[in-house]
LOSE-276647 format. One line per 10 residues: for each residue x, y, z of C-alpha. Coordinates in nm, 2 decimals, m for minus. Example, Ala and Ser with C-alpha at 12.3 -4.5 7.8 and 13.67 -1.06 7.14 Angstrom:
! residues 2
1.23/m0.45/0.78  1.37/m0.11/0.71;
***
This chain:
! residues 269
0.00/0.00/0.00  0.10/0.34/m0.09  0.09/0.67/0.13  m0.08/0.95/m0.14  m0.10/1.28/m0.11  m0.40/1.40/m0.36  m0.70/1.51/m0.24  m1.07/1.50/m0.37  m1.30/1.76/m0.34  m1.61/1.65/m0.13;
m1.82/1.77/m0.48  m1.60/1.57/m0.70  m1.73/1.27/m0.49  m2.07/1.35/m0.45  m2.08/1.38/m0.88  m1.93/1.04/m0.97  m2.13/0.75/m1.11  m2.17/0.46/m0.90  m1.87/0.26/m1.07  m1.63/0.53/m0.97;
m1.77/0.52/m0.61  m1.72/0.14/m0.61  m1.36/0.22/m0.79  m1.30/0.42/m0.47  m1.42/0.15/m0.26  m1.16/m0.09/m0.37  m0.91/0.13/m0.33  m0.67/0.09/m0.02  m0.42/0.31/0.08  m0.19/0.29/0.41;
m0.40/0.56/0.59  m0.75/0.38/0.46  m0.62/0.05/0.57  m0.60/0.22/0.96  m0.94/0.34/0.94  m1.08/0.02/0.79  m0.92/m0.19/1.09  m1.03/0.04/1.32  m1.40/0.03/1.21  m1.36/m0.38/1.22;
m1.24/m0.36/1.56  m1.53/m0.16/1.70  m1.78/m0.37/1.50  m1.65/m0.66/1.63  m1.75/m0.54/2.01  m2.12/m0.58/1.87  m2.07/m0.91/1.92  m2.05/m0.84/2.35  m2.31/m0.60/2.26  m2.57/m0.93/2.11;
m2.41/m1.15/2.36  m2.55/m0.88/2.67  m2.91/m0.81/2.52  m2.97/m1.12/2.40  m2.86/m1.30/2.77  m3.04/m1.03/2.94  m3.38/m1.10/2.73  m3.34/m1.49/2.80  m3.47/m1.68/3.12  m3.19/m1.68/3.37;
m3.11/m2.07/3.28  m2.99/m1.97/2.93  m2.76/m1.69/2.97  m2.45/m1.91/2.94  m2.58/m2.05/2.66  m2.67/m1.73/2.43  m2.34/m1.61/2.56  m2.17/m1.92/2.45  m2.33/m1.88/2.11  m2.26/m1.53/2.04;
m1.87/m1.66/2.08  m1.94/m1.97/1.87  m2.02/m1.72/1.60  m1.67/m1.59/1.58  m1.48/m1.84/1.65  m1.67/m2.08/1.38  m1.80/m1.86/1.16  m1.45/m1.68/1.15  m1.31/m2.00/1.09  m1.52/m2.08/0.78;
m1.49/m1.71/0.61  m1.11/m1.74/0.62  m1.17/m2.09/0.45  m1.40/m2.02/0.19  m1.62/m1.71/0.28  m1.37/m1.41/0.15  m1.23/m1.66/m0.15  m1.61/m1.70/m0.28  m1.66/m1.33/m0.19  m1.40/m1.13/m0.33;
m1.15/m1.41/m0.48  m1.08/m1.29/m0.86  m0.95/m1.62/m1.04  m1.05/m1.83/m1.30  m1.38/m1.96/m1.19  m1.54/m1.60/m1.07  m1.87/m1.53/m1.17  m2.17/m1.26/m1.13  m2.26/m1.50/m0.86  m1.95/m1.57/m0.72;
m1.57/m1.52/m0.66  m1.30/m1.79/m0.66  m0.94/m1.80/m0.54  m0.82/m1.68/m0.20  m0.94/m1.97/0.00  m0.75/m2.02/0.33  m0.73/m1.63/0.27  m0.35/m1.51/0.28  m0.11/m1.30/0.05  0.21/m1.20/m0.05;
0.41/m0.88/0.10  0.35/m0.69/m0.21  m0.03/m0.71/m0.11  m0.10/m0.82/0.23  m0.22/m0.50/0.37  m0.56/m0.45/0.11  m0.64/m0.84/0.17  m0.62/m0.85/0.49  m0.77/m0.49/0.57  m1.03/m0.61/0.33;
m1.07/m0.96/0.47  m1.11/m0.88/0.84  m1.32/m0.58/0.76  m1.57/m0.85/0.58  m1.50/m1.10/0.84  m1.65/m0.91/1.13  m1.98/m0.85/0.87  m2.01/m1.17/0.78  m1.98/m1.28/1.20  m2.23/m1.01/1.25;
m2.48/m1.14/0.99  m2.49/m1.50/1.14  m2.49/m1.37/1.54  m2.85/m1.12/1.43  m2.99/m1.48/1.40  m2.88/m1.57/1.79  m3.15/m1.41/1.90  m3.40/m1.53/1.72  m3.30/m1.91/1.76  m3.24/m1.81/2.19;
m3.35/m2.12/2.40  m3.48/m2.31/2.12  m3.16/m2.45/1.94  m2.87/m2.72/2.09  m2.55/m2.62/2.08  m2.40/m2.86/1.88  m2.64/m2.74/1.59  m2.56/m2.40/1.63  m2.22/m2.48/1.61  m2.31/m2.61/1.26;
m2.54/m2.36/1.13  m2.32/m2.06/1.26  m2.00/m2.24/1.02  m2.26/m2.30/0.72  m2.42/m1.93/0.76  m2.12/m1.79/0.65  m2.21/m1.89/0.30  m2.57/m1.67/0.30  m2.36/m1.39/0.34  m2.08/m1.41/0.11;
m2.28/m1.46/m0.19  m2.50/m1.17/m0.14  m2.13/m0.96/m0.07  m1.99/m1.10/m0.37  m2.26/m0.97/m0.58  m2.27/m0.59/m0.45  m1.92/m0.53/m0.37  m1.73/m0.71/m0.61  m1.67/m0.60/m0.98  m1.80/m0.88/m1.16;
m2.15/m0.90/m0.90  m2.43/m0.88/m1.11  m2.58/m0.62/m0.83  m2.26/m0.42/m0.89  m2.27/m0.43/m1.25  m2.61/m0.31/m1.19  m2.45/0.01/m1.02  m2.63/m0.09/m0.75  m2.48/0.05/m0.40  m2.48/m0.04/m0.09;
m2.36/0.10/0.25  m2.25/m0.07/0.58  m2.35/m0.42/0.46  m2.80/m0.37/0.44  m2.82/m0.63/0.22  m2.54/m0.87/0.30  m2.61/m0.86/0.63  m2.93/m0.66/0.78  m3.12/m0.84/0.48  m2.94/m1.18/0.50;
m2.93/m1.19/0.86  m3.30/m1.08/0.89  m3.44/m1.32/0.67  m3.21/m1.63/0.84  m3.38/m1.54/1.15  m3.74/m1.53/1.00  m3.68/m1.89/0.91  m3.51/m2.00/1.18  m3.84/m1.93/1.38  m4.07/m2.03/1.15;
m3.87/m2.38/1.14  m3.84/m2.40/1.52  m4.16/m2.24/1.65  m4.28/m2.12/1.95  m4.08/m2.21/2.29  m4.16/m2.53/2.48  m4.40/m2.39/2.76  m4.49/m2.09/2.59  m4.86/m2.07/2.58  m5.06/m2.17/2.86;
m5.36/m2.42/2.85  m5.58/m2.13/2.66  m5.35/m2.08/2.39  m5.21/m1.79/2.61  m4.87/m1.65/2.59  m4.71/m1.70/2.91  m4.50/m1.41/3.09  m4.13/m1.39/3.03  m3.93/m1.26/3.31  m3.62/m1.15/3.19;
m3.31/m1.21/3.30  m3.12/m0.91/3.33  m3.30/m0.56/3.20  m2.98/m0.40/3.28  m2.75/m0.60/3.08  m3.04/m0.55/2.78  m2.94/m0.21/2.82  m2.57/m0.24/2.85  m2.62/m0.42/2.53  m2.80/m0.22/2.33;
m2.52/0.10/2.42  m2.23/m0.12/2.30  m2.48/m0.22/1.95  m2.50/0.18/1.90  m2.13/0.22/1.93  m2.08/m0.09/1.67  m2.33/0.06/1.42  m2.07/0.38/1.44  m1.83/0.14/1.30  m2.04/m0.01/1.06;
m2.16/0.34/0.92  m1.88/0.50/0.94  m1.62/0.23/0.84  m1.82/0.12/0.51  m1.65/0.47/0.34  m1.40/0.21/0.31  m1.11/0.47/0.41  m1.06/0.85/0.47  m0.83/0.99/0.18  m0.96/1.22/m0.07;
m1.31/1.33/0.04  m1.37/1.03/0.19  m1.36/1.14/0.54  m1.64/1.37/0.49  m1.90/1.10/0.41  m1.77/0.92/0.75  m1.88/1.24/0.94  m2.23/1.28/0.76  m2.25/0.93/0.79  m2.24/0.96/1.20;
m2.47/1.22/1.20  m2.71/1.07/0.99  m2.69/0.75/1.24  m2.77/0.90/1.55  m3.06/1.13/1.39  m3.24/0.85/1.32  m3.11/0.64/1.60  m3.25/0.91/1.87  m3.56/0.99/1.69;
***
């Protein structure tokens, strides 16, 4: 990576196509790769943060256990991205596709290049353990851990398809000039919809509804931790928002700071 001096006017940004904004995107320089690590690391504490709200909204029984499965997400989801998950996402040999990348499977490079993959590759590592741990919650008390185990390794896949496809040159979304910021479909979308059929395929909780068909209450385990939680989420989404300028040279550091702004106006309202 290469330290560069030129600057771009905030206007100059705000006029390109989307092509050139993706160009930008895929562009890493030594002061971008800081940034983009920087955003990873605070996204990666959303992972205490769905760990803390999800135990505190649990019965007191099954703390350990969401806790234990917001872990599993990183440690096995992790596991598979740097298999297979960056190589299908953003790997650029023969084999790639509109549908998917190829090459960069048990993700490493040479000197020459290591600091874009690897900025790249943990940025996209702590999305891709972010859109598998969204589904934690709505699997919570309903799920062994053994299976979990499983489904948070396989998950990865749901998400680097979809990341392939917006981010990467060849994605048929991206040829599309489709854009998207801080990961709504890849993720929000991916992780949204995994969830809705998580619950439709597990149903309800054992116990439940009462004898009338009644939803039974729910004491919650910790209201305080829920809270806890939900502060450390906010400061992840500031990593999220913030990080997916993908870097601060040229004008980029001006969308970061409307990017914050725009995040807690609609966060507080």
């Amino acid at each position: 990576m290469s330290q560069s001096n030129a600057t771009t006017d905030f206007s100059d940004i705000s006029s390109t196509s989307a092509s050139d904004i993706h160009l930008q995107y895929d562009e890493i320089q030594s002061d971008d790769a800081t940034w983009i690590l920087t955003s990873a690391f605070i996204i990666f504490t959303m992972q205490s943060g769905f760990g803390l709200l999800e135990a505190g909204m649990v019965s007191k029984k099954n703390e350990s256990n969401i806790m234990v499965k917001n872990a599993v997400d990183v440690i096995y989801g992790g596991f598979a991205y740097w298999l297979f998950g960056f190589g299908f996402s953003f790997g650029r040999d023969e084999g790639t596709t509109a549908f998917n990348g190829f090459g960069k499977f048990f993700t490493d490079a040479e000197e020459d290049e290591m600091g874009d993959v690897f900025a790249k590759y943990f940025f996209h590592l702590s999305f891709s353990t972010t859109a598998t741990t969204i589904v934690s919650g709505a699997m919570a008390e309903r799920v062994e851990l053994k299976a979990y185990i499983l489904f948070s390794f396989v998950n990865t896949l749901t998400y680097c398809f979809p990341a392939h496809w917006i981010w990467e040159p060849k994605g048929w979304l991206y040829e599309m000039d489709a854009i998207d910021v801080a990961g709504c479909g890849p993720v929000h979308v991916v992780g949204g919809f995994s969830g809705l059929v998580a619950t439709l395929y597990l149903k309800p909780r054992l116990g439940k509804f009462d004898g009338n068909n009644r939803p039974r209450p729910n004491p919650m385990a910790s209201p305080t931790n829920v809270m806890l939680g939900t502060f450390m989420l906010w400061w992840g989404w500031l990593g999220f928002n913030c990080g997916s300028t993908f870097g601060i040279t040229g004008g980029k550091w001006k969308l970061a700071s409307r990017s914050v702004k725009s995040l807690n106006f609609f966060k507080s309202s």
